[in-house]
FITIDO-384613 format. One line per field, with one value per residue: residue number from 1; x, y, z of N, C-alpha, C, O in turn; residue in one letter; chain. Coordinates in Angstrom, 1 decimal, always signed. Example, Ala and Ser with C-alpha at 12.3 -4.5 7.8 and 13.67 -1.06 7.14 Angstrom:
! FITIDO-384613
resi = (1,2)
nu = (+13.2,+12.8)
nv = (-5.7,-2.2)
nw = (+7.8,+7.1)
cau = (+12.3,+13.7)
cav = (-4.5,-1.1)
caw = (+7.8,+7.1)
cu = (+13.2,+12.9)
cv = (-3.3,+0.0)
cw = (+7.8,+7.9)
ou = (+14.2,+13.4)
ov = (-3.3,+1.1)
ow = (+8.5,+8.0)
resn = (A,S)
chain = (A,A)
END
This chain:
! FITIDO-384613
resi = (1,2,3,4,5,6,7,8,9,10,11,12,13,14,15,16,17,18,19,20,21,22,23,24,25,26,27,28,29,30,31,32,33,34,35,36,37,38,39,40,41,42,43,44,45,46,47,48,49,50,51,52,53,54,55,56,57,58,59,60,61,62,63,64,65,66,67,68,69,70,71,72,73,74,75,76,77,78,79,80,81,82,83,84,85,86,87,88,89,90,91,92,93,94,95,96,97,98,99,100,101,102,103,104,105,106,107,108,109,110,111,112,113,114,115,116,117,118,119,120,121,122,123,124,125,126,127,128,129,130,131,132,133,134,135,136,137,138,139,140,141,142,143,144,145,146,147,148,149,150,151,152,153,154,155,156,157,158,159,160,161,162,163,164,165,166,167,168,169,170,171,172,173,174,175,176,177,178,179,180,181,182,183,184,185,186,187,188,189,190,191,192,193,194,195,196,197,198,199)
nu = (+0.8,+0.4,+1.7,+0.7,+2.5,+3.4,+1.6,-1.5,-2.7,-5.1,-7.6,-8.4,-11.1,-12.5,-11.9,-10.8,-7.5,-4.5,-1.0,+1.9,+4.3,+7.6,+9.7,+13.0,+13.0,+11.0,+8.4,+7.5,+4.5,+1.4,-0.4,-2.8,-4.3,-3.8,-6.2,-8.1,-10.9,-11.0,-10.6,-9.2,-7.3,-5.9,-5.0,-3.5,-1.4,+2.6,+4.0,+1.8,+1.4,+4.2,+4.4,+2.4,+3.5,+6.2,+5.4,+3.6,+5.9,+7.4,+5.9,+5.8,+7.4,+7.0,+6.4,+3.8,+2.1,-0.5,-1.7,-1.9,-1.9,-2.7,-4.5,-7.2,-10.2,-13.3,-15.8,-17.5,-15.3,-11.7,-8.5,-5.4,-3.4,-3.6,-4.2,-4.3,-3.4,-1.8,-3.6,-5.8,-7.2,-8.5,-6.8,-6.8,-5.0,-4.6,-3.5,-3.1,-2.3,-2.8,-5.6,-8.3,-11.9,-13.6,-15.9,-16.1,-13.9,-14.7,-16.8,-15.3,-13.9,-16.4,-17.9,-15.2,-15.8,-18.1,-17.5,-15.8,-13.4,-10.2,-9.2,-6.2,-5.3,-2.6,-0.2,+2.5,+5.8,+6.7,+10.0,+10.2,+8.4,+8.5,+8.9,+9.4,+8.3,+5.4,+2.9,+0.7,-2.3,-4.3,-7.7,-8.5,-6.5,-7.0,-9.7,-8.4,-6.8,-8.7,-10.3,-8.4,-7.7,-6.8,-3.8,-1.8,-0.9,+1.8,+4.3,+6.8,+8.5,+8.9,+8.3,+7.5,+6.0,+5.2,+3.7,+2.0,+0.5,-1.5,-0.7,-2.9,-1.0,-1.0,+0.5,+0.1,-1.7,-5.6,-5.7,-3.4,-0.9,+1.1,+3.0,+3.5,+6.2,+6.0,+8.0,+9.6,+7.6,+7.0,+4.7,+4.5,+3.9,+2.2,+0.0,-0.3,-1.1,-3.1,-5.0,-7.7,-8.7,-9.2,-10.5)
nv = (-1.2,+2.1,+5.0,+7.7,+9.9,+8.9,+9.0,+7.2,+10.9,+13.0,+15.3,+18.2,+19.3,+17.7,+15.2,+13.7,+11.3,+12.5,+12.9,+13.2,+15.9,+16.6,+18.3,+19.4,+22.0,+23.7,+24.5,+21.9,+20.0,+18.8,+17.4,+16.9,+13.9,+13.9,+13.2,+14.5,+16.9,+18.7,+22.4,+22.8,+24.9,+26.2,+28.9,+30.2,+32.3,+31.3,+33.1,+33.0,+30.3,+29.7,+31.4,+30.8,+27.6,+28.4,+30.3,+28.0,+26.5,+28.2,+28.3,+25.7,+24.3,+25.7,+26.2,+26.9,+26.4,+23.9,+21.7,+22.4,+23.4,+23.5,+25.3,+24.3,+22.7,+24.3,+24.8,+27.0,+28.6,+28.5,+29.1,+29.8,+29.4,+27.8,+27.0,+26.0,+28.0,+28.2,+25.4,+26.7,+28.9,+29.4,+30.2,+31.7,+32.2,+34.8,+35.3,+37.3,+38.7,+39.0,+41.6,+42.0,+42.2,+44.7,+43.6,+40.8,+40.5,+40.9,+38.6,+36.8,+36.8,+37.6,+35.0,+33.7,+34.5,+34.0,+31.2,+31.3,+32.0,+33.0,+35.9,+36.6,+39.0,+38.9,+40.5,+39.8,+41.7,+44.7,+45.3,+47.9,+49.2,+52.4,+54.7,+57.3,+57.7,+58.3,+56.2,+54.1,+53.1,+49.9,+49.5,+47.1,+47.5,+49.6,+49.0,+46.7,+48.4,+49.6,+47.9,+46.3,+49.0,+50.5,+49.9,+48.0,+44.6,+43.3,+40.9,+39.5,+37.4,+34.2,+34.1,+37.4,+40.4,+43.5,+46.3,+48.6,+52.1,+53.9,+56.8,+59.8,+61.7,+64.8,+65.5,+64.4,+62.8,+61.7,+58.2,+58.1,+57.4,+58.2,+56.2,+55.1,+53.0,+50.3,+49.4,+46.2,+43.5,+40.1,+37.2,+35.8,+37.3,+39.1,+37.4,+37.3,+40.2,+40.6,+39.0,+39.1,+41.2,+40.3,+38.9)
nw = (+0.0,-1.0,+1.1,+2.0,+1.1,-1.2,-2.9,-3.9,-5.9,-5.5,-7.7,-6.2,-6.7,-9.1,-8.8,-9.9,-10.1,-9.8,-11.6,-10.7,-11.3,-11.7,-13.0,-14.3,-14.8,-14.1,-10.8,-9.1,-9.5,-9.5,-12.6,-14.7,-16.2,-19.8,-21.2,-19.4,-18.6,-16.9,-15.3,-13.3,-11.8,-14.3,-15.8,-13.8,-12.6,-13.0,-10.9,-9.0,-7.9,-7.6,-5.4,-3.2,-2.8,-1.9,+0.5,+2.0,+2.3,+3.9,+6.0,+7.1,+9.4,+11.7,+14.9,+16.1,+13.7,+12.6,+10.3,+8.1,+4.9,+1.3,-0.7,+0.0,+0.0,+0.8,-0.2,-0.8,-0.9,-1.5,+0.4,-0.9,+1.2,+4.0,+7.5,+11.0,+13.6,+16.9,+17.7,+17.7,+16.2,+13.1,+10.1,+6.8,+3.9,+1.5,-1.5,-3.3,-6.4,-9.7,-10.9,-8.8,-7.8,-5.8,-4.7,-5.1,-3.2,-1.0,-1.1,-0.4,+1.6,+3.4,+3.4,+4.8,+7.4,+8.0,+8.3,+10.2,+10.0,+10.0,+7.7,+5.8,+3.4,+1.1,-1.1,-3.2,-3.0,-5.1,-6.5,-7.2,-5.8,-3.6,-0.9,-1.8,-4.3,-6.3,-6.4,-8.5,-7.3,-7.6,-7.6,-5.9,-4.0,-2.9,-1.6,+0.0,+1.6,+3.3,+4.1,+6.2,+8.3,+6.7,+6.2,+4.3,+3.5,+2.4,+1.1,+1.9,+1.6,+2.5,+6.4,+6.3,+6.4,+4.8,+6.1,+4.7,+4.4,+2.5,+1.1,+0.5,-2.7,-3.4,-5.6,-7.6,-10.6,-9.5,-7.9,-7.3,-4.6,-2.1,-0.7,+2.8,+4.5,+7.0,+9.9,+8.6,+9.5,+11.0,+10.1,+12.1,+14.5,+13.4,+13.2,+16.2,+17.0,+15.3,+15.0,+16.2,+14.9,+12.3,+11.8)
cau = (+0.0,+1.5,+2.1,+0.3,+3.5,+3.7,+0.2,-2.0,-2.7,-6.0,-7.6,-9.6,-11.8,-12.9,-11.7,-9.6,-6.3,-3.8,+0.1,+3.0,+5.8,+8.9,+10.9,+14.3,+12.8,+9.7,+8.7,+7.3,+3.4,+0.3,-1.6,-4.3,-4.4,-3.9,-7.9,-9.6,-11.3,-11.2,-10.1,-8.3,-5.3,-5.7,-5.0,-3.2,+0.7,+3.4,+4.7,+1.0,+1.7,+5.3,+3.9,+1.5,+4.3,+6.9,+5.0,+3.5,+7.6,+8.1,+4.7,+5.6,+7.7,+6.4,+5.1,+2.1,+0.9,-1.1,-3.3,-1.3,-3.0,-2.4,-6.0,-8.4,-11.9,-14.0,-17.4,-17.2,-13.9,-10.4,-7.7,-4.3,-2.5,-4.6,-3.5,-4.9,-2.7,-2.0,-4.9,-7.7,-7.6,-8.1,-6.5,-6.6,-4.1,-5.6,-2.4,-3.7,-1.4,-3.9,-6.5,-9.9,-13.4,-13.6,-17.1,-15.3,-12.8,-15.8,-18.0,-14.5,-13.7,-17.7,-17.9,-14.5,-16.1,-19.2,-16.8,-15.0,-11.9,-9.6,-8.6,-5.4,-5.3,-1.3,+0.2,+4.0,+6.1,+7.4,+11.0,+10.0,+8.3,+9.7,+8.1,+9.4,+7.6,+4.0,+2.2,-0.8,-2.9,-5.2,-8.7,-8.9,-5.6,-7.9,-10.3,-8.0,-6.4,-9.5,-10.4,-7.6,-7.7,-5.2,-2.9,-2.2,+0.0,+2.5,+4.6,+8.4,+9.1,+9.1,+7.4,+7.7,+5.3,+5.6,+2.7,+2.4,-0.1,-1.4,-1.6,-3.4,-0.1,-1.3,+1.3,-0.3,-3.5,-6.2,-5.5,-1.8,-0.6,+2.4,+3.3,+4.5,+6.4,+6.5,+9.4,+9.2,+7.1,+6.8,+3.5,+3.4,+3.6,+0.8,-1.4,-0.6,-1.8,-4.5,-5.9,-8.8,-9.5,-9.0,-11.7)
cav = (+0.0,+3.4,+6.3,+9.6,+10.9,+8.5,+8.8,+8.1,+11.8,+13.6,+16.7,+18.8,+20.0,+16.8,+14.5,+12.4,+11.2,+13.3,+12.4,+14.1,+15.9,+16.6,+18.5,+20.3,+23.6,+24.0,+24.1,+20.6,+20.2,+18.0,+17.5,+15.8,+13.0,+14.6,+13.6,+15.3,+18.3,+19.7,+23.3,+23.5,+25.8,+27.4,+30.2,+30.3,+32.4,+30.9,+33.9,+32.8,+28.9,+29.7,+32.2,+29.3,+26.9,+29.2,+30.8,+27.0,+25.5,+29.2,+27.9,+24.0,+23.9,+26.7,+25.2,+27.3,+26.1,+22.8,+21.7,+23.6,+22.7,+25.0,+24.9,+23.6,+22.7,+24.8,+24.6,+28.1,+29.1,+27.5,+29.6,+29.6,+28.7,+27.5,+26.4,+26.4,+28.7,+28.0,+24.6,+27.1,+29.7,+29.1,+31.1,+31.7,+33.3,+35.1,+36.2,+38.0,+39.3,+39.7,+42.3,+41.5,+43.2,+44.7,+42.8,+39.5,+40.3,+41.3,+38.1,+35.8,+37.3,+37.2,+33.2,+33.1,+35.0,+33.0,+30.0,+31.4,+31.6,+35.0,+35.8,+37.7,+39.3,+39.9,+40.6,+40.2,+43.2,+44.7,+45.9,+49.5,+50.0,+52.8,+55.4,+58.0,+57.7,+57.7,+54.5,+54.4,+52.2,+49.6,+49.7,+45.8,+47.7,+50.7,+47.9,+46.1,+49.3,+50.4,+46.6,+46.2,+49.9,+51.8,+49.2,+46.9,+43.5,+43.0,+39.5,+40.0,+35.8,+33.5,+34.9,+38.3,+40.8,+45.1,+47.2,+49.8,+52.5,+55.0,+58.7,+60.9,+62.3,+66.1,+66.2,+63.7,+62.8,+60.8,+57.2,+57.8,+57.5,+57.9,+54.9,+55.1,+51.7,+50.6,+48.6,+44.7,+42.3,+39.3,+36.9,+35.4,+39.1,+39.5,+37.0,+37.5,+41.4,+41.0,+37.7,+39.5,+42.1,+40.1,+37.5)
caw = (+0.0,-0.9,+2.0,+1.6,+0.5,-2.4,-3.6,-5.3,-5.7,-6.5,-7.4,-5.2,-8.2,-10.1,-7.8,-10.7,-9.7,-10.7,-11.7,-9.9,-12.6,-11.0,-14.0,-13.5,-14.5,-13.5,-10.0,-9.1,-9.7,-10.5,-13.6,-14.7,-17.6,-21.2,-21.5,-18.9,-19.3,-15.8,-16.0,-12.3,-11.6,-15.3,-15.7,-12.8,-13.5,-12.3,-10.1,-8.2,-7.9,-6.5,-4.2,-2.6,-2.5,-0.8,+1.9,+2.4,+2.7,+5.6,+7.4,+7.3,+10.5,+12.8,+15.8,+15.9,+12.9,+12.2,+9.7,+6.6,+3.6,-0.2,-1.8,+1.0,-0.4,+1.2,-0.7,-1.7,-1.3,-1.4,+0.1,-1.4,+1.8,+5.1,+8.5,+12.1,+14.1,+18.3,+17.9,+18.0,+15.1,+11.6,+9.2,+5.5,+3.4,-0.3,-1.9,-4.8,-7.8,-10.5,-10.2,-8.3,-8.0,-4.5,-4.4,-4.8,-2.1,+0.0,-1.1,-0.1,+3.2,+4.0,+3.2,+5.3,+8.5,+8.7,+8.7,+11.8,+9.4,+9.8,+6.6,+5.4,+2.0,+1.2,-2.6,-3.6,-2.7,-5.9,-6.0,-7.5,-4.5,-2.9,-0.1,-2.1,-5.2,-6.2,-6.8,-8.6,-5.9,-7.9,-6.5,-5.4,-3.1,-2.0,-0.8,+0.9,+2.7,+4.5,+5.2,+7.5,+8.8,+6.3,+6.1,+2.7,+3.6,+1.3,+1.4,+1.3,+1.5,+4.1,+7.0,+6.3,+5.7,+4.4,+6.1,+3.9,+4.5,+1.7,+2.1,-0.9,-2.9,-3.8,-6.4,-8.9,-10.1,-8.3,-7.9,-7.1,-3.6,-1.7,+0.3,+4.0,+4.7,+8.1,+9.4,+8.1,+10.3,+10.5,+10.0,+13.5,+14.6,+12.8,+13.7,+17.7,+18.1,+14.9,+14.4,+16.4,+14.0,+10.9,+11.2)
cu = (+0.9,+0.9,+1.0,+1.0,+3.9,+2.9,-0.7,-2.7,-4.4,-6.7,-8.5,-11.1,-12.7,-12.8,-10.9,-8.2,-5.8,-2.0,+0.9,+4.2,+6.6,+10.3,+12.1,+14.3,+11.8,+9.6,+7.7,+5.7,+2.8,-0.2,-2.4,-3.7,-4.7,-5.7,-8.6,-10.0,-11.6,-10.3,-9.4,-6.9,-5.3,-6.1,-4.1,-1.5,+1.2,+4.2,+3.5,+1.1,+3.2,+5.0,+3.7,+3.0,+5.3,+6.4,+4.2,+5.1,+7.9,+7.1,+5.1,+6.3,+7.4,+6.0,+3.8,+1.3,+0.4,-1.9,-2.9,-1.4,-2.4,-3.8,-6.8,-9.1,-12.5,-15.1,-16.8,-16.0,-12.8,-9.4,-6.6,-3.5,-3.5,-3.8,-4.8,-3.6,-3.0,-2.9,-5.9,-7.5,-7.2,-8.1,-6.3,-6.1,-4.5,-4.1,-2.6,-2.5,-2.0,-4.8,-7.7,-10.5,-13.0,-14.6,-16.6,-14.3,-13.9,-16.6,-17.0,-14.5,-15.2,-18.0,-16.7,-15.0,-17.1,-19.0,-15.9,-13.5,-11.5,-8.9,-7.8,-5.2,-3.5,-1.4,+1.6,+4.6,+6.6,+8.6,+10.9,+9.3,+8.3,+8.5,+8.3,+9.0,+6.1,+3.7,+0.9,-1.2,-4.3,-6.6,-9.3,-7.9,-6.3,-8.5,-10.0,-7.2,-7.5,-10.5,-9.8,-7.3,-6.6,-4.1,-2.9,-1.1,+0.5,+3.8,+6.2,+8.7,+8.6,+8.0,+6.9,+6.8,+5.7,+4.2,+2.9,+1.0,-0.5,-1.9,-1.5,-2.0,-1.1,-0.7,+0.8,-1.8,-4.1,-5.7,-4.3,-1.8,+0.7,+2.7,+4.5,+4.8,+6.9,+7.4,+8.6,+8.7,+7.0,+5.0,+3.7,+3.3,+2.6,-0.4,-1.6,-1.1,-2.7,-5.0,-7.5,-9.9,-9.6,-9.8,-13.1)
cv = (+1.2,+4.7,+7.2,+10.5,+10.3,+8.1,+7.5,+9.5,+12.2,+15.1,+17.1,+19.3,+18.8,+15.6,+13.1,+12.7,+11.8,+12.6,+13.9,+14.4,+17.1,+16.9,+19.6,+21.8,+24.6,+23.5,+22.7,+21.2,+19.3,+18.2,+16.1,+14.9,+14.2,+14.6,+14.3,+16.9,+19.2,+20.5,+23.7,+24.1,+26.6,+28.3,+30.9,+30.9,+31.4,+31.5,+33.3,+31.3,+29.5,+30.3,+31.4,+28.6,+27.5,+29.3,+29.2,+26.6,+26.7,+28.5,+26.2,+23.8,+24.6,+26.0,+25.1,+26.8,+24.7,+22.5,+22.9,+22.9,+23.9,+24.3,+24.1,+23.5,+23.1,+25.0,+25.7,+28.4,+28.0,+28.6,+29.0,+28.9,+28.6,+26.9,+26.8,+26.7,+28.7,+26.8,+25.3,+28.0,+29.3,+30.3,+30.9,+32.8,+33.7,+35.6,+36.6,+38.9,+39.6,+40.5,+41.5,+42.9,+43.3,+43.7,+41.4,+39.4,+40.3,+39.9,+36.8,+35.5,+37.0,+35.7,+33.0,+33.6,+33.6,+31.7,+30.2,+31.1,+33.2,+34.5,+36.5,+38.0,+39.7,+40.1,+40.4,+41.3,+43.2,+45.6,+47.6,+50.2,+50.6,+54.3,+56.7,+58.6,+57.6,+56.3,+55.2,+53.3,+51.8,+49.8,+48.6,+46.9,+48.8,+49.9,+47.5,+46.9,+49.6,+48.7,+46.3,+48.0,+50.5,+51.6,+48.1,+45.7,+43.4,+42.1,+39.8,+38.7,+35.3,+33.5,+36.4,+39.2,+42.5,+45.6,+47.9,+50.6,+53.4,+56.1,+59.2,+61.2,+63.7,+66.5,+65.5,+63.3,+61.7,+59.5,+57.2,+58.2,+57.6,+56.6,+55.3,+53.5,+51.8,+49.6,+46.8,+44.1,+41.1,+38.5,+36.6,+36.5,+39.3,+39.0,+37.1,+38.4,+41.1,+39.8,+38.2,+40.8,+41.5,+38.9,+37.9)
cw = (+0.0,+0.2,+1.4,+0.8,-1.0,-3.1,-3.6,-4.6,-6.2,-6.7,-7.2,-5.9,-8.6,-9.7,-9.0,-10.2,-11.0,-10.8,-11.0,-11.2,-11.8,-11.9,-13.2,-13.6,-14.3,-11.6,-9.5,-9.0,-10.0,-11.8,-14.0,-16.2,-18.6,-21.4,-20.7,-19.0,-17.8,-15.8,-14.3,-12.3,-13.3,-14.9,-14.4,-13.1,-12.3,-10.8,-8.8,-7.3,-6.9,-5.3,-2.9,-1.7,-1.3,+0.5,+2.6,+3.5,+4.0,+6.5,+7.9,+9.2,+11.5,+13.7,+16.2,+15.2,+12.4,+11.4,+8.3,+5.7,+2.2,-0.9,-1.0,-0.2,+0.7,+0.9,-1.7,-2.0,-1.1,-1.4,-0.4,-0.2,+3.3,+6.7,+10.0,+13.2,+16.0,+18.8,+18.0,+17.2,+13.9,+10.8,+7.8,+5.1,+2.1,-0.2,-3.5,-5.8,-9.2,-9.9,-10.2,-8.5,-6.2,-4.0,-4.0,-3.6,-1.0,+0.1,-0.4,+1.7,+3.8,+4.5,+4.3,+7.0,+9.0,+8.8,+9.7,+11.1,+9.4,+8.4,+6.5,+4.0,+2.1,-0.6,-2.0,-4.1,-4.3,-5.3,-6.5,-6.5,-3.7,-2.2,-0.5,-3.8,-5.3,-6.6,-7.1,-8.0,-7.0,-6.9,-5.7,-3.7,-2.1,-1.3,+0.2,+2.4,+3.4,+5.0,+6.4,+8.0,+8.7,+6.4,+4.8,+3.1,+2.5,+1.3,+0.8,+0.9,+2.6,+4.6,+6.9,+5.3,+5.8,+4.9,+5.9,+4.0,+3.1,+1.8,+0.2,-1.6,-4.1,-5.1,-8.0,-8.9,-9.5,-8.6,-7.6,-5.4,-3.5,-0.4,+1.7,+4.6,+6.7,+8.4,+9.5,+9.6,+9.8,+11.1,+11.5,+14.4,+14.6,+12.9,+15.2,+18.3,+17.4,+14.7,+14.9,+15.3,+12.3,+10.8,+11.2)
ou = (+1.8,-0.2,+0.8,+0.6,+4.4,+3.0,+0.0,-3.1,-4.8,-6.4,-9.6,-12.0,-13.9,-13.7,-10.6,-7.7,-6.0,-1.7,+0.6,+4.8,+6.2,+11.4,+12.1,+15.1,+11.8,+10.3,+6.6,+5.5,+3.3,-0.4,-2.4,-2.8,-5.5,-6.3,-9.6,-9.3,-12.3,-9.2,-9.0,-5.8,-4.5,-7.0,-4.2,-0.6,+0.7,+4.8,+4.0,+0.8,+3.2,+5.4,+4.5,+3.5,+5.2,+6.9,+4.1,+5.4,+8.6,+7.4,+4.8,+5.6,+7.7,+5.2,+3.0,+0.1,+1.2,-3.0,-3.5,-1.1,-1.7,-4.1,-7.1,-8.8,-12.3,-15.7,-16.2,-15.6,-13.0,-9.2,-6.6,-2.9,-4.1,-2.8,-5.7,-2.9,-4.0,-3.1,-7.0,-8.5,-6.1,-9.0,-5.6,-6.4,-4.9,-3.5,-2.3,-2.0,-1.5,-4.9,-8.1,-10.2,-12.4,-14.3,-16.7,-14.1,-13.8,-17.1,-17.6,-14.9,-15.2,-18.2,-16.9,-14.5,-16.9,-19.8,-15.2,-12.7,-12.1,-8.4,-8.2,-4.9,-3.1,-2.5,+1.9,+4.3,+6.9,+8.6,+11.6,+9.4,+8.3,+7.5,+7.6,+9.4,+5.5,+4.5,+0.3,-0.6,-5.2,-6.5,-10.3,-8.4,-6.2,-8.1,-10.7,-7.1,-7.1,-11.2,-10.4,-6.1,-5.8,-3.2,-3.9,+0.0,-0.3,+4.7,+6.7,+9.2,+8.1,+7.0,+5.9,+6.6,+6.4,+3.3,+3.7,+0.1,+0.6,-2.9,-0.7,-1.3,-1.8,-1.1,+1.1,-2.7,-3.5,-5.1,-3.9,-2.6,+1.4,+2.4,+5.7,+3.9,+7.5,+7.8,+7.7,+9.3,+7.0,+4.3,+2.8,+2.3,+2.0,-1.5,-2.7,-1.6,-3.7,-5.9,-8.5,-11.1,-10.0,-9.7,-14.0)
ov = (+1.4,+5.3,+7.3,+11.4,+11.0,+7.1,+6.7,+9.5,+11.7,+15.9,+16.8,+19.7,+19.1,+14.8,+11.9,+13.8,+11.8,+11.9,+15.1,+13.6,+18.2,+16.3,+20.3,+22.6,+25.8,+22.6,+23.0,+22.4,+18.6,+19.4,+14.9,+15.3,+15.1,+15.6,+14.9,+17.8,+20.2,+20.0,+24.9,+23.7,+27.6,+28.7,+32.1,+30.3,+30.9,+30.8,+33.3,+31.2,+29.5,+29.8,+31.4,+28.9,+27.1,+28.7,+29.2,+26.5,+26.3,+28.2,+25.8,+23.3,+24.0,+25.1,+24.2,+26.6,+24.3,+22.9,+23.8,+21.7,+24.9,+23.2,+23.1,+24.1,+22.4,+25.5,+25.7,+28.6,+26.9,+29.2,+27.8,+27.9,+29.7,+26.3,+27.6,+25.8,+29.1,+26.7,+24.8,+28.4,+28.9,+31.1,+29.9,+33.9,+32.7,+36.1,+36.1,+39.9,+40.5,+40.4,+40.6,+44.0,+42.5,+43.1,+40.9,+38.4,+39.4,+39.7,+35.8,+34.6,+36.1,+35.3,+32.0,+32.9,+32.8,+31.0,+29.2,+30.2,+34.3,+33.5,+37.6,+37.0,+40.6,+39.9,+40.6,+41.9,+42.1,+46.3,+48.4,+51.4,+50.0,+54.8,+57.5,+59.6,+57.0,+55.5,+56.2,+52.3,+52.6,+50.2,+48.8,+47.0,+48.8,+49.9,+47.7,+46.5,+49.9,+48.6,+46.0,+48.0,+51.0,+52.4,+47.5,+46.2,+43.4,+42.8,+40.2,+38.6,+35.9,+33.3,+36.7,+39.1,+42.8,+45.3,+48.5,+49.8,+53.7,+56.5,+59.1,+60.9,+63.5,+67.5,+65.9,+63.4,+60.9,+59.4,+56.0,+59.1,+57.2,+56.5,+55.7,+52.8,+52.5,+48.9,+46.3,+44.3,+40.7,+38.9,+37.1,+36.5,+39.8,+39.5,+37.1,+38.3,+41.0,+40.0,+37.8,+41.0,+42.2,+38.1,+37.0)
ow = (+0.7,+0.1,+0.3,+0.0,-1.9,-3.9,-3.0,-3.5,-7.2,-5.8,-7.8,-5.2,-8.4,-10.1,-8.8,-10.0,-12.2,-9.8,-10.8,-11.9,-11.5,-11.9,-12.1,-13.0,-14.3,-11.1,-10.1,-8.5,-10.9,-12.2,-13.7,-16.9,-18.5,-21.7,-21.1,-19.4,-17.6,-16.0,-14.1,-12.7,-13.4,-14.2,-14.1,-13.7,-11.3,-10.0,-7.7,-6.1,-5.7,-4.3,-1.9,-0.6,-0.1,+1.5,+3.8,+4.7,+5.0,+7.6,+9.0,+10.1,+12.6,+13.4,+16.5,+15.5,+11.5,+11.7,+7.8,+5.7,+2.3,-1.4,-1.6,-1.2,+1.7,+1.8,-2.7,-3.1,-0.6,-2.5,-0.5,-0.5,+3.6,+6.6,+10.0,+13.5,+16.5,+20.0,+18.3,+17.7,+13.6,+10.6,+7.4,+5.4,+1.5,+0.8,-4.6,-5.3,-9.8,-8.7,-11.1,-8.9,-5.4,-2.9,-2.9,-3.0,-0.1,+1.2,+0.1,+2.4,+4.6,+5.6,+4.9,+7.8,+9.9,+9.3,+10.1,+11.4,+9.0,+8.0,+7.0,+3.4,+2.9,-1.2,-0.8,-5.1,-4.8,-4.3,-5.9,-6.2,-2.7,-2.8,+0.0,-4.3,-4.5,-7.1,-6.7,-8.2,-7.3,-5.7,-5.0,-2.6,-0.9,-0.2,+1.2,+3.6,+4.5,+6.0,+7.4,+8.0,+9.4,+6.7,+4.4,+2.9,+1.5,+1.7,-0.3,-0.2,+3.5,+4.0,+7.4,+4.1,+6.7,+4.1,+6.6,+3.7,+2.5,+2.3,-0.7,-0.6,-5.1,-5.7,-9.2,-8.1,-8.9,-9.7,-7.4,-4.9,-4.4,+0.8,+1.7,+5.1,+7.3,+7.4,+10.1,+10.7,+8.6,+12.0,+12.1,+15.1,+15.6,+12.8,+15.6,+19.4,+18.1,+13.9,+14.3,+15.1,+11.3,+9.9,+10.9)
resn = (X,X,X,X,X,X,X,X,X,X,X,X,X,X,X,X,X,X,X,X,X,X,X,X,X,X,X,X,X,X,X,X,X,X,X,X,X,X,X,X,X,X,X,X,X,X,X,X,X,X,X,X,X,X,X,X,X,X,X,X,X,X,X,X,X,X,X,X,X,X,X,X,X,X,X,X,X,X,X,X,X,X,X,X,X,X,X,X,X,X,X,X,X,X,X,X,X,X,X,X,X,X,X,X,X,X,X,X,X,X,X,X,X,X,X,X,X,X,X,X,X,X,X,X,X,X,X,X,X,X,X,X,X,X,X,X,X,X,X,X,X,X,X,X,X,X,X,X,X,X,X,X,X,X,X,X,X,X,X,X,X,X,X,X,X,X,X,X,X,X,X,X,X,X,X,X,X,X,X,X,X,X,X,X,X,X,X,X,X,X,X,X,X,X,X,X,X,X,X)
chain = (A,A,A,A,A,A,A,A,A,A,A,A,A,A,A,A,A,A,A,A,A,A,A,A,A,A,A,A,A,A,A,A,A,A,A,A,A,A,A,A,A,A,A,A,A,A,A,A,A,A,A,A,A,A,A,A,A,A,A,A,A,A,A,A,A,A,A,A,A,A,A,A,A,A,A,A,A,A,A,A,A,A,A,A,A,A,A,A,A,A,A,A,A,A,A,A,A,A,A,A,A,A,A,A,A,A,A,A,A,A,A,A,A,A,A,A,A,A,A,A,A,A,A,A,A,A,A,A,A,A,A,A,A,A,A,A,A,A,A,A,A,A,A,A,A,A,A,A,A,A,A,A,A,A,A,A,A,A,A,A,A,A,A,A,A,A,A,A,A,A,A,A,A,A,A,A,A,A,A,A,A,A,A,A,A,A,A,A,A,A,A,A,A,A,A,A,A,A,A)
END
């Protein structure tokens, strides 16, 4: 009988077993049989998939965290990276890199409350990021600044997250902000003062 770790594998979506491919330049991944027609993970970039993976491989040995999952089934939703934090809080991580609808962020987070799940929205910091330039601040980003109270998470690696605030910049037109960065935290930081405000 084969392990857990040595499959058989299947997928959360369609529920057909899936094969494991393990090339030297890609980062390791499932897929489905050439026939089937289930459409999970398209569309999905790559920069979003490693994301997942990563901040999964910083969460795996923490001791806080148990129950770390990448793509729960959750009915409605399936965060990207999942865990139960101390045995008694569940948390779900959205790490968003395409643009969303605020509504959708709104209809995610809703579905993750009334499941008694805190949710954190982060993105991947970019390196042009800089407190002394404007940003023009998409509007999924406005969203998410006055969800957590004028703060935007922004995912350095690892554990490590950029609270970055945005204040109006007068000097450009609307939509552009100036970014005040505060100094690097890290996630379990983050879940010990806010896990209360973020569920």
């Amino acid at each position: 009988m084969n392990s857990k770790a040595q499959g058989p594998f299947f997928c959360p979506e369609c529920q057909n077993q899936v094969i494991v491919k393990k090339g030297a330049y890609k980062i390791h991944h499932f897929a489905h049989q050439s026939s089937s027609a289930c459409t999970y993970g398209a569309g999905e970039s790559e920069e979003h998939r490693q994301a997942k993976y990563h901040l999964y491989e910083a969460l795996r040995h923490h001791p806080d965290v148990t129950k770390l999952a990448i793509e729960r089934f959750l009915k409605e939703v399936r965060p990207d990276v999942s865990f139960c934090w101390q045995g008694r809080d569940y948390v779900a991580i959205e790490i968003q890199i395409s643009p969303i609808s605020p509504e959708e962020i709104a209809r995610r987070t809703s579905l993750y409350t009334s499941k008694n799940i805190a949710v954190l929205w982060m993105t991947p910091h970019r390196e042009q990021m800089s407190c002394l330039t404007p940003y023009r601040t998409q509007l999924w980003e406005c969203y998410l600044h006055a969800l957590y109270f004028g703060i935007v998470y922004y995912w350095l690696g690892g554990e490590q997250l950029y609270p970055i605030r945005f204040e109006p910049s007068s000097a450009h037109p609307t939509g552009c902000a100036t970014r005040c960065i505060s100094a690097v935290i890290w996630l379990e930081s983050f879940l010990r003062c806010s896990l209360a405000f973020i569920k």
